[in-house]
C-alpha positions in Angstrom: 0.0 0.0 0.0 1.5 3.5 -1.1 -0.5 6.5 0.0 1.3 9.9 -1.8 -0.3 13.7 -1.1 -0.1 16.6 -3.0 -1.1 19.8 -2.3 -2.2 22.4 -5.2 0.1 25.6 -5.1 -2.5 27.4 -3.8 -3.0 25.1 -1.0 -6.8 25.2 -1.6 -7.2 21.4 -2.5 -5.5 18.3 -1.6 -5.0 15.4 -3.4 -4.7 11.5 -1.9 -3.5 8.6 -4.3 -3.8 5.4 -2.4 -1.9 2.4 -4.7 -2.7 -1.3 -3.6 -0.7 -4.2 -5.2 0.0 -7.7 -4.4 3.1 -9.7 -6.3 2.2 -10.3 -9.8 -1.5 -8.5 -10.0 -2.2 -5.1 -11.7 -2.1 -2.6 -9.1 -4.8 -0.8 -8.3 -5.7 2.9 -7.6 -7.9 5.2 -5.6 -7.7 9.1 -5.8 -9.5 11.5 -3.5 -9.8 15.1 -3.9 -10.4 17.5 -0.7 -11.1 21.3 -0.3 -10.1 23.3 1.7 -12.4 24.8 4.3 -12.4 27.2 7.1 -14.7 26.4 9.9 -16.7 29.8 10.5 -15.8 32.5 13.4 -18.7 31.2 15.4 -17.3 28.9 18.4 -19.5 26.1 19.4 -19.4 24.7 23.3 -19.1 20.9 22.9 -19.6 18.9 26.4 -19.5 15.4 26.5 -22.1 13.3 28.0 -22.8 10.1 28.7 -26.8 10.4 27.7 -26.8 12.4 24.7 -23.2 11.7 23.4 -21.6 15.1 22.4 -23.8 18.1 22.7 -22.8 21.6 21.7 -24.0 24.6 21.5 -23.1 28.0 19.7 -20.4 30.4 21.7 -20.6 33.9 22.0 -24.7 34.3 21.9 -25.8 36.8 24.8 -26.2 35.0 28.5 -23.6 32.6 27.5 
């Protein structure tokens, strides 16, 4: 298994080839494509809890 990255020159998208091959077989090849993103200004209050998993909430609202 061969994994190689490249990132674009304007660092916006990044690229992941994954090769598989075994001894004699034709190898085989997966590409993904990401882009790039910026999580918003907004915080969000995460707790975690046994009952209801992970429950957040948005940061910064008034009374918080």
């Amino acid at each position: 298994i061969e994994h190689r990255f490249i990132i674009s020159e304007d660092r916006e998208q990044l690229n992941m080839a994954t090769t598989l091959s075994s001894g004699g077989s034709v190898p085989f090849t997966l590409r993904q494509f990401f882009q790039r993103y910026d999580a918003p200004e907004e915080n969000y209050n995460c707790t975690q809890t046994i009952s209801r998993g992970n429950s957040c909430r948005l940061g910064g609202l008034p009374n918080d």
